[in-house]
PDB file of the backbone (N, CA, C, O) and the ligand in Angstrom, with CONECT records:
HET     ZN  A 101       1
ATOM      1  N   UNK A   1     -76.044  82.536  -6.200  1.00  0.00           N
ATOM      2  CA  UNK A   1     -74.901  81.807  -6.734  1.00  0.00           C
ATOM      3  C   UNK A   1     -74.834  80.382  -6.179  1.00  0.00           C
ATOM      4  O   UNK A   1     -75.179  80.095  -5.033  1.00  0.00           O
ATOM      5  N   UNK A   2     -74.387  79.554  -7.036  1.00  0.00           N
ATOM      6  CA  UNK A   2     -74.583  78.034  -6.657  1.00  0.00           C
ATOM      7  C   UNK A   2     -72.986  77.983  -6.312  1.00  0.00           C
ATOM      8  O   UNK A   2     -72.276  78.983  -6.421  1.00  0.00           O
ATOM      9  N   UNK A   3     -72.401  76.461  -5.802  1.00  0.00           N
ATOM     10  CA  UNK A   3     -71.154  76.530  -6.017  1.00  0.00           C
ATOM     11  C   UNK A   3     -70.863  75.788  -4.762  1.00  0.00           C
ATOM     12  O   UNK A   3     -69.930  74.991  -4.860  1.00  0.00           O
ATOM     13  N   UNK A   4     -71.689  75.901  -3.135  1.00  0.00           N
ATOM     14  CA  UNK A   4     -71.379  75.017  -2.441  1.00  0.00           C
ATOM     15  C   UNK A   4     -72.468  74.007  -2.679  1.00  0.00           C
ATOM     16  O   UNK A   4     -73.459  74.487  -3.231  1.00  0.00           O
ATOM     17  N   UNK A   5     -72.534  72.524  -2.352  1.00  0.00           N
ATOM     18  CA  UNK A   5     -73.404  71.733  -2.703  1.00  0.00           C
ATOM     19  C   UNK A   5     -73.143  71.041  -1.274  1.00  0.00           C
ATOM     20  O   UNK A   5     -72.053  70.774  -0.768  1.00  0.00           O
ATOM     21  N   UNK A   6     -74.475  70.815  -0.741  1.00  0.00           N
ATOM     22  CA  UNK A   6     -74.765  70.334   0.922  1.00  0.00           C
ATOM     23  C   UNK A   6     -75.064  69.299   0.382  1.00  0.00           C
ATOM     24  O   UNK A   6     -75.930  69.348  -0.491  1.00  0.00           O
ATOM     25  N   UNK A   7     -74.485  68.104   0.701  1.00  0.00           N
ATOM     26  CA  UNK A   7     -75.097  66.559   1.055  1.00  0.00           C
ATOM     27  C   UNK A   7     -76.013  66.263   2.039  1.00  0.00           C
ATOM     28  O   UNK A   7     -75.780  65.990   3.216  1.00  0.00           O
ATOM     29  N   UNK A   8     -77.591  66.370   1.197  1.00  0.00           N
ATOM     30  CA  UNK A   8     -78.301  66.027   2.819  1.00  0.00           C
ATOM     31  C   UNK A   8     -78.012  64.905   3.359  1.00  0.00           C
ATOM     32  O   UNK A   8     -78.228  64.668   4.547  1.00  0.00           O
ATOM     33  N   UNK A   9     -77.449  64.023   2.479  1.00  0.00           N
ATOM     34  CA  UNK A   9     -77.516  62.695   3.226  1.00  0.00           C
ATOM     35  C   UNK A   9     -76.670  62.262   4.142  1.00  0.00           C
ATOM     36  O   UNK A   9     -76.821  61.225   4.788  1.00  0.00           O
ATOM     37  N   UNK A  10     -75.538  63.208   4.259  1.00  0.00           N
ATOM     38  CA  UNK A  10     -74.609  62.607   5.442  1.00  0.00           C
ATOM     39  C   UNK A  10     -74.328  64.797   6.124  1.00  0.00           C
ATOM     40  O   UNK A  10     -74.022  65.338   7.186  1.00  0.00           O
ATOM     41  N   UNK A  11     -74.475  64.993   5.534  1.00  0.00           N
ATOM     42  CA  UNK A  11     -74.602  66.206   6.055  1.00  0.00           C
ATOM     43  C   UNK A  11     -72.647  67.145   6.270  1.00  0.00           C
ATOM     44  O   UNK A  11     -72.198  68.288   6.352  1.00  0.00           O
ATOM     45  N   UNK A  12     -72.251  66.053   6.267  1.00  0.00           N
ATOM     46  CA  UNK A  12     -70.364  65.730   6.102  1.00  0.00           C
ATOM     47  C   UNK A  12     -70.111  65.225   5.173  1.00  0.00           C
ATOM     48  O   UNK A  12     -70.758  64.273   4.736  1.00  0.00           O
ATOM     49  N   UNK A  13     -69.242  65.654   4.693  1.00  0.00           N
ATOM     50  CA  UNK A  13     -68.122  64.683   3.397  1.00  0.00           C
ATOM     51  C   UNK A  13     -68.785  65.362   2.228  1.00  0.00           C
ATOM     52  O   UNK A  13     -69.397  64.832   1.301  1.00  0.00           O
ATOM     53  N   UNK A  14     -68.535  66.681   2.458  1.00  0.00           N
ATOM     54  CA  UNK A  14     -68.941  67.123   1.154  1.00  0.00           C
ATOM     55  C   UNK A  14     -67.806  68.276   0.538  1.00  0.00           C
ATOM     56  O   UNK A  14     -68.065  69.287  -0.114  1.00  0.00           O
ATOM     57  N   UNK A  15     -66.947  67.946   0.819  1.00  0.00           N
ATOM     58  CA  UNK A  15     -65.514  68.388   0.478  1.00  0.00           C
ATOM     59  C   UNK A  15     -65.030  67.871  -1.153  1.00  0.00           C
ATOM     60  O   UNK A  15     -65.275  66.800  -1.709  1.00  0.00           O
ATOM     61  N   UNK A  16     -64.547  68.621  -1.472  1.00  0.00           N
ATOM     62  CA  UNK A  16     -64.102  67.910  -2.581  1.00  0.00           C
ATOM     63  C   UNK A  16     -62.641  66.877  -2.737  1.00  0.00           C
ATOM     64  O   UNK A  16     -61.432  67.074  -2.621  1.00  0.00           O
ATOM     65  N   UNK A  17     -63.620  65.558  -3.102  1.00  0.00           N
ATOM     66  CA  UNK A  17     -62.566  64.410  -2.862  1.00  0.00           C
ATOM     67  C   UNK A  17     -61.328  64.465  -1.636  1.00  0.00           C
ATOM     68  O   UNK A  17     -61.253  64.893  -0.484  1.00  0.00           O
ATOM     69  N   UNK A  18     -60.507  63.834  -2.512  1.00  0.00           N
ATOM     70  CA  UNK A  18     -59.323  63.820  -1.572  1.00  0.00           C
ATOM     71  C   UNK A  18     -58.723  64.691  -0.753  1.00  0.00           C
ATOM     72  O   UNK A  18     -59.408  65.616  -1.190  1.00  0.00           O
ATOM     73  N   UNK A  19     -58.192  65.108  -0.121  1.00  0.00           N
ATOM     74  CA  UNK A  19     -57.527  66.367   0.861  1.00  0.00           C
ATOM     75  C   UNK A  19     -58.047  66.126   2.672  1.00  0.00           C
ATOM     76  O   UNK A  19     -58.064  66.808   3.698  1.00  0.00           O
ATOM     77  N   UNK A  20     -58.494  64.449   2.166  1.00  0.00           N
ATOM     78  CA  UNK A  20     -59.293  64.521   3.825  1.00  0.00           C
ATOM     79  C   UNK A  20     -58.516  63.368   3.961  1.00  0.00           C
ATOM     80  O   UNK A  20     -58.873  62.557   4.815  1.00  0.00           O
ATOM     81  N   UNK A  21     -57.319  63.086   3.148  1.00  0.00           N
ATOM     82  CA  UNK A  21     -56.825  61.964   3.949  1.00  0.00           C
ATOM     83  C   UNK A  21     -57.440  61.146   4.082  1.00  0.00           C
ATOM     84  O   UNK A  21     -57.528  60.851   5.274  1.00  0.00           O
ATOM     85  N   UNK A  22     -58.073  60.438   3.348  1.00  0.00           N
ATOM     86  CA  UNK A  22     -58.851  59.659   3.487  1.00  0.00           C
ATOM     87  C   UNK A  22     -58.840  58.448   2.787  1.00  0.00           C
ATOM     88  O   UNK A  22     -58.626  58.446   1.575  1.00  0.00           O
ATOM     89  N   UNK A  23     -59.032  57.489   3.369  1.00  0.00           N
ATOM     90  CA  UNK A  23     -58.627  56.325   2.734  1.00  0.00           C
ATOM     91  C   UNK A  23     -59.294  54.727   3.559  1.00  0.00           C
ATOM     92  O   UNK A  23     -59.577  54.534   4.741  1.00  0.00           O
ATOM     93  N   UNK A  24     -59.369  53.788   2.354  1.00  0.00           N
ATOM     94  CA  UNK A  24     -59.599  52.394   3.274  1.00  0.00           C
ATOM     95  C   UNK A  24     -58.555  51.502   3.392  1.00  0.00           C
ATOM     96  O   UNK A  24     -57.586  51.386   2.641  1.00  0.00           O
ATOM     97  N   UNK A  25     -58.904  50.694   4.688  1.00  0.00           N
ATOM     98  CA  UNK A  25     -57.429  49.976   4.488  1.00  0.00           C
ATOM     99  C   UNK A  25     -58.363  48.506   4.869  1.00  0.00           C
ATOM    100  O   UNK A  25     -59.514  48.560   5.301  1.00  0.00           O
ATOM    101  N   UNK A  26     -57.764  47.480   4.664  1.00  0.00           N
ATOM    102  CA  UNK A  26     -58.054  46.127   4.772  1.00  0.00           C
ATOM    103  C   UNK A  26     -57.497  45.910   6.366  1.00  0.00           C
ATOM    104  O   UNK A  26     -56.288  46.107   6.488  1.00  0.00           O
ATOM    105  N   UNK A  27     -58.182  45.555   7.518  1.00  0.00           N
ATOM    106  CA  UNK A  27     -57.439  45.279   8.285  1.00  0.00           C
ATOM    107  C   UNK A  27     -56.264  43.497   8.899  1.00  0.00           C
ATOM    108  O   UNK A  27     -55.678  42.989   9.855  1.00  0.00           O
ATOM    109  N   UNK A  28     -56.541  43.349   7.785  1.00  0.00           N
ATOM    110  CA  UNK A  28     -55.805  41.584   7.523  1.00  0.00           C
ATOM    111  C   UNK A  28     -54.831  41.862   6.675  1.00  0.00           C
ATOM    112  O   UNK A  28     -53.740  41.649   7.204  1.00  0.00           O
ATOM    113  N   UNK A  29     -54.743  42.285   5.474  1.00  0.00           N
ATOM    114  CA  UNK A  29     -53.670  42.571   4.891  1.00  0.00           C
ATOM    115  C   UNK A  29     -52.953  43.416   4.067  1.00  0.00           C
ATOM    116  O   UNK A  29     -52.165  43.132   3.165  1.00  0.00           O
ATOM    117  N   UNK A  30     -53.406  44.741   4.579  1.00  0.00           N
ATOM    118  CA  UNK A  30     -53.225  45.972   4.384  1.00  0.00           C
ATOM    119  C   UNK A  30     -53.788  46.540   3.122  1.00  0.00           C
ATOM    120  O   UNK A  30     -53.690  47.753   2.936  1.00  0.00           O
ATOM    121  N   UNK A  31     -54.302  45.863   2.341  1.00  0.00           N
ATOM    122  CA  UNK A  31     -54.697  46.709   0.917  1.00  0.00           C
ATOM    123  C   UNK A  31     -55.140  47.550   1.137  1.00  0.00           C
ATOM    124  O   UNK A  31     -55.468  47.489   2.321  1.00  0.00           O
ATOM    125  N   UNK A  32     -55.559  48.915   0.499  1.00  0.00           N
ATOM    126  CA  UNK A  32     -55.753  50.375   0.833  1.00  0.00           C
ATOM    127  C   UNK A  32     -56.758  50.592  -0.802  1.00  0.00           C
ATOM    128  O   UNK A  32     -56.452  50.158  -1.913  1.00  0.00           O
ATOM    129  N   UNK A  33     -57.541  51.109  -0.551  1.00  0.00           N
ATOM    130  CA  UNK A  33     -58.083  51.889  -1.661  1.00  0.00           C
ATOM    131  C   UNK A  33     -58.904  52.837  -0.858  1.00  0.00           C
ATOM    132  O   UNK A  33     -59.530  52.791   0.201  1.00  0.00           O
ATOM    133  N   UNK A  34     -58.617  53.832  -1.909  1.00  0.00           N
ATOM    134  CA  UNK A  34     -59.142  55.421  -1.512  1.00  0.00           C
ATOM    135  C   UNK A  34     -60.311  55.303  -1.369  1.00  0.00           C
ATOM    136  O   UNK A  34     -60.876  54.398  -1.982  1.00  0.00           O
ATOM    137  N   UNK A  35     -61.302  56.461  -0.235  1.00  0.00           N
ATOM    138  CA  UNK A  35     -62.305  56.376   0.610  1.00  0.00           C
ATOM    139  C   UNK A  35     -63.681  57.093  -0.563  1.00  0.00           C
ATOM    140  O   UNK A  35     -63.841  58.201  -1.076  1.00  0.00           O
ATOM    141  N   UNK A  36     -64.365  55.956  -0.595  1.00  0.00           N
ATOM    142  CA  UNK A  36     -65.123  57.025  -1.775  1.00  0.00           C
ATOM    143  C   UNK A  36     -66.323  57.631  -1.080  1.00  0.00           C
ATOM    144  O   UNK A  36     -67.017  56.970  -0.307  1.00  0.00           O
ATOM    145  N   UNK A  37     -66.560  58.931  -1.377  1.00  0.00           N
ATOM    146  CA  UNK A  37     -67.342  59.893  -0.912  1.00  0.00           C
ATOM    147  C   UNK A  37     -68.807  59.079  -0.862  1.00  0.00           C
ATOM    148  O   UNK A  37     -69.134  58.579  -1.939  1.00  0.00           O
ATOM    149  N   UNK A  38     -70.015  58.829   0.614  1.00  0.00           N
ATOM    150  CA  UNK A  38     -70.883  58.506   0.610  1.00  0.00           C
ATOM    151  C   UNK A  38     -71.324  56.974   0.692  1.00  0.00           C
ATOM    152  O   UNK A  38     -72.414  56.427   0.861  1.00  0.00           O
ATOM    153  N   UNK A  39     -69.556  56.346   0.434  1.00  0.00           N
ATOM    154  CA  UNK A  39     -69.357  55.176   0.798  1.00  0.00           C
ATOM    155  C   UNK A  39     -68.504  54.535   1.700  1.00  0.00           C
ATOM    156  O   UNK A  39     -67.386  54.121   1.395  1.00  0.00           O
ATOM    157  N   UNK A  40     -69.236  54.407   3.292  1.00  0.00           N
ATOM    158  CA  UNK A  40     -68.541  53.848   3.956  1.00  0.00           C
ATOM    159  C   UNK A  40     -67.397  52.838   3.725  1.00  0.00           C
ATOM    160  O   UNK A  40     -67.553  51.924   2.915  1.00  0.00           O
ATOM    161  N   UNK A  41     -66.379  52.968   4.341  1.00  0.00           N
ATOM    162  CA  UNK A  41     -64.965  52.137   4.065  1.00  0.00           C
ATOM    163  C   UNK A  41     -65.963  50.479   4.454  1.00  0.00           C
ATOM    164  O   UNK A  41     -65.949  49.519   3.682  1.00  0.00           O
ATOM    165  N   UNK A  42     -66.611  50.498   5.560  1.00  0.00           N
ATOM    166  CA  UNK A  42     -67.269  48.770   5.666  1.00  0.00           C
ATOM    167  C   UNK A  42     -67.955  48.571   4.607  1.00  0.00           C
ATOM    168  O   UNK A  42     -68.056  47.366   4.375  1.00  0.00           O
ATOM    169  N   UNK A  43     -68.753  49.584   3.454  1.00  0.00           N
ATOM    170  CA  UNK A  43     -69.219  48.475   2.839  1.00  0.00           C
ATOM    171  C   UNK A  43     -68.758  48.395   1.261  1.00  0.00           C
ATOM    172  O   UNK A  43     -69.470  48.203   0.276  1.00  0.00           O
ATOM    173  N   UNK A  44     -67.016  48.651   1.355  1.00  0.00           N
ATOM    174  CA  UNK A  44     -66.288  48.264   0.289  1.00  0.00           C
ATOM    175  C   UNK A  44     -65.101  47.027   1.202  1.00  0.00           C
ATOM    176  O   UNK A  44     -64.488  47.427   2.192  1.00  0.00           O
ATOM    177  N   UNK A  45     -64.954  45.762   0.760  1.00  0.00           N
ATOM    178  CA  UNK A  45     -64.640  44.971   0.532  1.00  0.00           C
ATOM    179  C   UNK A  45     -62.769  45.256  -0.284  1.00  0.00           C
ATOM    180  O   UNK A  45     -62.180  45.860  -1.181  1.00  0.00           O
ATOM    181  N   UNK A  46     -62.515  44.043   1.161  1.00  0.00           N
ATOM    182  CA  UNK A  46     -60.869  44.241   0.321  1.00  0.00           C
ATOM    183  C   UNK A  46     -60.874  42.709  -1.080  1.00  0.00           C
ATOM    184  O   UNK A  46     -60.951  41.487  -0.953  1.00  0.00           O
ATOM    185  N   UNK A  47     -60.771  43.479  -2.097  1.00  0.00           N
ATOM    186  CA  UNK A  47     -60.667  41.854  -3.225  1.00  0.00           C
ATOM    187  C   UNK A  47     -59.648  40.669  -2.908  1.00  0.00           C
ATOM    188  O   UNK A  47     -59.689  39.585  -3.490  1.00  0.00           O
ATOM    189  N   UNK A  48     -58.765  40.991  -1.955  1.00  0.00           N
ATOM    190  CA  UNK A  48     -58.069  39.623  -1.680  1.00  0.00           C
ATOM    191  C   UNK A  48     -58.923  38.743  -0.547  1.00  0.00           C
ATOM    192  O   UNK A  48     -59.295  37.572  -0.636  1.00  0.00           O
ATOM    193  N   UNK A  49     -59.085  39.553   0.389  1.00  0.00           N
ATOM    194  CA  UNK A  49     -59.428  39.213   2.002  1.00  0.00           C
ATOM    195  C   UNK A  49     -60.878  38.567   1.662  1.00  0.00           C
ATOM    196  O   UNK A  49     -61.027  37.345   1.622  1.00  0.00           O
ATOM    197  N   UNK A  50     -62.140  39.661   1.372  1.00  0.00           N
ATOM    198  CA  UNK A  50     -63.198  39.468   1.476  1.00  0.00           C
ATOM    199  C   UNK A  50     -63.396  39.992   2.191  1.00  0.00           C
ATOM    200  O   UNK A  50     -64.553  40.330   1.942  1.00  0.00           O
ATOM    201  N   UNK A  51     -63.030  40.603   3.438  1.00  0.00           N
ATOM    202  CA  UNK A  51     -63.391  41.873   4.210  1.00  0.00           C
ATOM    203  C   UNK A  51     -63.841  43.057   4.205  1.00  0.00           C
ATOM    204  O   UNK A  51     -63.775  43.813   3.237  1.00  0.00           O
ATOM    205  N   UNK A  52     -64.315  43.307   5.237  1.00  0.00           N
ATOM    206  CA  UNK A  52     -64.587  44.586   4.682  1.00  0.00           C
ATOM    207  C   UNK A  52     -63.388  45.627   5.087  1.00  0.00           C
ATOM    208  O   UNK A  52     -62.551  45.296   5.926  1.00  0.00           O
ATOM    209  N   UNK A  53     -63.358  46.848   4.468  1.00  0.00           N
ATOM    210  CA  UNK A  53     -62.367  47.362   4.674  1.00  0.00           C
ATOM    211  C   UNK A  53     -62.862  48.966   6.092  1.00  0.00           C
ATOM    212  O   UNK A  53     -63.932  49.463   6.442  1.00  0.00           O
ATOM    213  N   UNK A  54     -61.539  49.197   6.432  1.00  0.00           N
ATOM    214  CA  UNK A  54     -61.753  50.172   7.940  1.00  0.00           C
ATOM    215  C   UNK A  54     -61.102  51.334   7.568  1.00  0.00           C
ATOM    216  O   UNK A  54     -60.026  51.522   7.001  1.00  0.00           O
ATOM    217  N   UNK A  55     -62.144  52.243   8.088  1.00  0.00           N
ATOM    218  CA  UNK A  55     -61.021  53.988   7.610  1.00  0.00           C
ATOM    219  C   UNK A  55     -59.814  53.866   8.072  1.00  0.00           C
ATOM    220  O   UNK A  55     -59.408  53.055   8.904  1.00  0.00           O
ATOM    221  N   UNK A  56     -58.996  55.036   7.284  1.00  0.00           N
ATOM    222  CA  UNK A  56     -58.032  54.703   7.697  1.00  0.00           C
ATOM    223  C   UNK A  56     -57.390  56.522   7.735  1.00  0.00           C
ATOM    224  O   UNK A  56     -57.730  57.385   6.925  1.00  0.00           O
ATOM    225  N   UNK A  57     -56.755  56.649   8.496  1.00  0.00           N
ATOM    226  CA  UNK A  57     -56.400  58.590   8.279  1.00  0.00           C
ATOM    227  C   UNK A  57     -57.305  59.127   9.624  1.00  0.00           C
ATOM    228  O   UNK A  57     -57.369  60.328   9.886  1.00  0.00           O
TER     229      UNK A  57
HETATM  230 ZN    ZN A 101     -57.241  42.065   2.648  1.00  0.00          ZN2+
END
Protein backbone atom coordinates (compact mmCIF):
# COMPACT_ATOMS: atom_id res chain seq x y z
CA UNK A 1 0.00 0.00 0.00
CA UNK A 2 1.29 3.42 -0.98
CA UNK A 3 0.02 6.44 0.95
CA UNK A 4 3.06 7.63 3.06
CA UNK A 5 5.49 9.46 0.66
CA UNK A 6 9.27 9.98 2.20
CA UNK A 7 11.02 13.08 0.90
CA UNK A 8 14.47 11.93 0.27
CA UNK A 9 15.50 15.20 -0.06
CA UNK A 10 15.05 16.73 3.24
CA UNK A 11 14.07 13.62 4.87
CA UNK A 12 11.49 16.15 7.13
CA UNK A 13 8.66 18.19 5.99
CA UNK A 14 6.81 15.67 4.61
CA UNK A 15 3.63 16.30 6.43
CA UNK A 16 0.91 17.43 4.74
CA UNK A 17 1.05 21.23 4.26
CA UNK A 18 -0.02 23.36 6.87
CA UNK A 19 -0.60 22.05 10.56
CA UNK A 20 3.19 22.75 11.23
CA UNK A 21 2.63 26.20 11.88
CA UNK A 22 4.54 27.18 9.65
CA UNK A 23 5.18 30.18 8.12
CA UNK A 24 7.68 33.10 6.72
CA UNK A 25 7.97 36.27 8.08
CA UNK A 26 10.04 39.29 6.71
CA UNK A 27 12.23 40.32 9.45
CA UNK A 28 12.08 44.34 8.60
CA UNK A 29 8.59 44.56 8.11
CA UNK A 30 6.66 41.84 9.07
CA UNK A 31 5.10 40.48 5.84
CA UNK A 32 4.34 36.78 6.37
CA UNK A 33 3.68 34.30 3.65
CA UNK A 34 3.12 30.72 4.31
CA UNK A 35 6.21 28.30 4.46
CA UNK A 36 6.27 26.33 1.27
CA UNK A 37 7.19 22.74 1.60
CA UNK A 38 11.04 22.16 0.33
CA UNK A 39 11.43 25.81 0.25
CA UNK A 40 13.45 27.36 2.68
CA UNK A 41 11.82 30.63 4.22
CA UNK A 42 15.67 32.38 3.06
CA UNK A 43 15.23 31.67 -0.28
CA UNK A 44 11.73 33.33 -0.65
CA UNK A 45 12.07 37.00 -0.60
CA UNK A 46 9.73 39.52 1.12
CA UNK A 47 8.21 41.70 -2.23
CA UNK A 48 8.36 44.93 -0.32
CA UNK A 49 11.79 44.59 1.59
CA UNK A 50 13.84 42.48 -0.85
CA UNK A 51 14.81 40.30 1.91
CA UNK A 52 14.87 37.35 2.47
CA UNK A 53 12.34 36.06 4.61
CA UNK A 54 12.97 33.93 8.35
CA UNK A 55 10.82 30.99 9.74
CA UNK A 56 8.63 31.87 11.71
CA UNK A 57 6.44 29.32 14.33
ZN1 LIG B 1 9.68 43.22 4.23
Amino acid sequence: MQGVRIDKGTGQENRTGMGLGGSCVCPDCGYKAPHRRGAPCYEQKCPKCGKPLMREG
